[in-house]
VOBA-1610 file (N, C-alpha, C; in pm, whole numbers, padded with zeros to 5 digits, always signed):
BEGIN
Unk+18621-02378+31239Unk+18716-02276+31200Unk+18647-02139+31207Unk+18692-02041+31280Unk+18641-01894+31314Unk+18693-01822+31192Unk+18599-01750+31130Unk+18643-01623+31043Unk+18678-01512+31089Unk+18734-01441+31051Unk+18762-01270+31104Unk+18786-01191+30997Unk+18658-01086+31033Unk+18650-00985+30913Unk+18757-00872+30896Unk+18784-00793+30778Unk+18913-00771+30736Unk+18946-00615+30839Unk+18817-00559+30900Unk+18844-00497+31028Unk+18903-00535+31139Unk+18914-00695+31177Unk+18960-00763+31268Unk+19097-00755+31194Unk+19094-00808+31132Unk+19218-00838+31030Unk+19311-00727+31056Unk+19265-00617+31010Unk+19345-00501+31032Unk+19416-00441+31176Unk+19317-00453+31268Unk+19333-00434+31421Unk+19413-00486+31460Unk+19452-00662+31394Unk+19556-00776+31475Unk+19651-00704+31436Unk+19650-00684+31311Unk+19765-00625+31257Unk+19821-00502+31289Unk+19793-00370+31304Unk+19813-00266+31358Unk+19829-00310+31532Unk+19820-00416+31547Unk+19860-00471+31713Unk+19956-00517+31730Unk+19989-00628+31615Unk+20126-00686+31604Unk+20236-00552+31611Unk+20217-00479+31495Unk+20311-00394+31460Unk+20371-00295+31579Unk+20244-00295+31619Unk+20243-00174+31779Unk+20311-00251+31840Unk+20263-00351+31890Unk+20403-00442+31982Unk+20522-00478+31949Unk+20564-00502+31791Unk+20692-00526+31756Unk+20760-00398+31812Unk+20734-00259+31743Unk+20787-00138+31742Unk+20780-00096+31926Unk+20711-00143+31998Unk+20731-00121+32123Unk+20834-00268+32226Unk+20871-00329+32129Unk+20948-00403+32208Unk+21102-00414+32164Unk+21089-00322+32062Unk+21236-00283+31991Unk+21277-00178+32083Unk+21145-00083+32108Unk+21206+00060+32122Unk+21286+00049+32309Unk+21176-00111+32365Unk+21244-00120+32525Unk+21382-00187+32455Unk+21385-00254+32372Unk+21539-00352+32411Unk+21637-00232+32309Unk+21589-00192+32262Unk+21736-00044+32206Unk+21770+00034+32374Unk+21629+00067+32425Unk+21687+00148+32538Unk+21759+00050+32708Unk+21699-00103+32695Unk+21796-00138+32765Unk+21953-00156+32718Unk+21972-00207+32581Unk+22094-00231+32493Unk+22183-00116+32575Unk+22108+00022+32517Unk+22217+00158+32556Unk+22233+00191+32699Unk+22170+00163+32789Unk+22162+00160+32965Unk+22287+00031+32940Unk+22281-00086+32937Unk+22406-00170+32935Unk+22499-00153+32934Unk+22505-00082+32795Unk+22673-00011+32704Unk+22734+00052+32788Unk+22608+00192+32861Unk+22689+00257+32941Unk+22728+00192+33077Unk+22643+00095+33129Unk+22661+00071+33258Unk+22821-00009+33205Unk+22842-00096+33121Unk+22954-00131+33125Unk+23088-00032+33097Unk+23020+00052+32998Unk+23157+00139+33003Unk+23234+00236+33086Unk+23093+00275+33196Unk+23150+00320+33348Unk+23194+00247+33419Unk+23184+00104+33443Unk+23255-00010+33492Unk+23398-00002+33463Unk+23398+00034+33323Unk+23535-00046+33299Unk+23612+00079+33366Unk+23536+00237+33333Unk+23614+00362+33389Unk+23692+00324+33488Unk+23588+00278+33628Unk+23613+00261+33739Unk+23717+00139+33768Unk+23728+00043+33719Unk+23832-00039+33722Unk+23981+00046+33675Unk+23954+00093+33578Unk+24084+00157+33561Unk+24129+00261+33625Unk+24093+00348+33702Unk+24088+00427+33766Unk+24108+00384+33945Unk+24013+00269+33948Unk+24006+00303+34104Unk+24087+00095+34148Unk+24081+00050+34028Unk+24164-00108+34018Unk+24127-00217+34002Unk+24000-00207+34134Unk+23877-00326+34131Unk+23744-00256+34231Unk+23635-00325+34151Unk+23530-00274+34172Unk+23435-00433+34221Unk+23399-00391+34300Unk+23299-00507+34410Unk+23191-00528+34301Unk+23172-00658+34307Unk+23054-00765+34214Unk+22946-00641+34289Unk+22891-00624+34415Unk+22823-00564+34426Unk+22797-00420+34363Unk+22919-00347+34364Unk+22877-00210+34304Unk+22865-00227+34184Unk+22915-00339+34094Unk+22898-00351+33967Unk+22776-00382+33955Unk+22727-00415+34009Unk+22572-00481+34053Unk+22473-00335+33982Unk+22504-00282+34142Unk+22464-00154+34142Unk+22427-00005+34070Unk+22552-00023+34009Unk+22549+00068+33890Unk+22510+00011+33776Unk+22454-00096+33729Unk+22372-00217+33620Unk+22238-00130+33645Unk+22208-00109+33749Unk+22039-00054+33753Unk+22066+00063+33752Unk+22151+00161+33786Unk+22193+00304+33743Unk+22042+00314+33576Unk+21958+00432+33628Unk+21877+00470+33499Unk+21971+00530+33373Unk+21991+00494+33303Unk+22028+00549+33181Unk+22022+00709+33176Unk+21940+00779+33217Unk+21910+00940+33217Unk+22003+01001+33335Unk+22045+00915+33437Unk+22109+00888+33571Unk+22284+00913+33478Unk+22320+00833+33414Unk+22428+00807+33361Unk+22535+00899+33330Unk+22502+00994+33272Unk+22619+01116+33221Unk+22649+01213+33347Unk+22534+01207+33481Unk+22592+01233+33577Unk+22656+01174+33669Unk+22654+01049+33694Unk+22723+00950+33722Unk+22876+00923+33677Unk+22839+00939+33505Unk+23002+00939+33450Unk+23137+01042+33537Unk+23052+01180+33537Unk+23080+01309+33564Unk+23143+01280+33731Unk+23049+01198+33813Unk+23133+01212+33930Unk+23267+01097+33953Unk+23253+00977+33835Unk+23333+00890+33892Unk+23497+00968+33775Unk+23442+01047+33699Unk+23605+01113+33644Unk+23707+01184+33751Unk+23602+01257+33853Unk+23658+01355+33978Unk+23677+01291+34103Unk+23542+01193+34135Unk+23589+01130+34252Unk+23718+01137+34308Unk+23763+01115+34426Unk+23899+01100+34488Unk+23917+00894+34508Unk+23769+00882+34537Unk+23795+00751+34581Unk+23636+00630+34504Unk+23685+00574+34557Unk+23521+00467+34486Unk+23455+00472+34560Unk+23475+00472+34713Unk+23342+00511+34771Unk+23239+00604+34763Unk+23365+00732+34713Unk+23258+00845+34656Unk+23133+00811+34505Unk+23237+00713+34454Unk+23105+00675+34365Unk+23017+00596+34388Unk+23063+00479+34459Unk+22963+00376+34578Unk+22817+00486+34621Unk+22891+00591+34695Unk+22756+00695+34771Unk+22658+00733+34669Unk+22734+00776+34554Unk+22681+00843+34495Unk+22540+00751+34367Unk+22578+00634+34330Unk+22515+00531+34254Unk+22374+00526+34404Unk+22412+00516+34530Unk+22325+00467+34628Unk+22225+00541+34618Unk+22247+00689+34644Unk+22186+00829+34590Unk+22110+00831+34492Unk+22113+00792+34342Unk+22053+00775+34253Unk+21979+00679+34260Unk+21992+00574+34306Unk+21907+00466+34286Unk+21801+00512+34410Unk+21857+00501+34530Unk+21743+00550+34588Unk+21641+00679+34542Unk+21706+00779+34488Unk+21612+00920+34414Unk+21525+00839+34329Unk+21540+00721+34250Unk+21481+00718+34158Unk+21396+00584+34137Unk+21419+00549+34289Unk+21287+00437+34350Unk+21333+00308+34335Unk+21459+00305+34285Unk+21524+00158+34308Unk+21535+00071+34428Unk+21524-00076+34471Unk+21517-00122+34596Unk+21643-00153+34615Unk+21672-00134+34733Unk+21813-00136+34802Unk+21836-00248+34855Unk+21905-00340+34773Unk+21953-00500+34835Unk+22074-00463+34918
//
């Protein structure tokens, strides 16, 4: 049985904690990238009728920081392709791979 002195002790601990608080802070910020990716989804269904498994795809990896401009073009768009281009645009700006 290994001992560990209460410096070790402390370190695990201030490690645990660091990783809890850093694995909250990724799944809050995927949670809110979700919310929105779904709630521009649903925009676009209502608006444009039906939206391709693919672009729904698509706009799922839409960055979260990406998003409120994104919202902004699919309110004006004329058509979904204009938002199709425009999701393509972002993802490519922002180093996403293009399936």
């Amino acid at each position: 049985m290994q001992y560990i002195t209460s410096v070790e002790r402390i370190g695990i601990q201030q490690g645990m904690q660091q990783g809890m608080q850093q694995g909250m802070q990724q799944g809050m910020q995927q949670g809110q990238q979700q919310g929105q990716a779904e709630l521009l989804l649903r925009l676009l269904n209502r608006r444009f009728t039906t939206v391709s498994p693919r672009l729904a795809e698509r706009v799922r990896r839409v960055p979260s920081d990406e998003m409120p401009g994104l919202l902004d073009i699919a309110l004006t768009a004329a058509t979904l392709d204009e938002v199709a281009a425009a999701v393509e645009t972002i993802l490519a700006d922002s180093g996403s791979v293009v399936v």
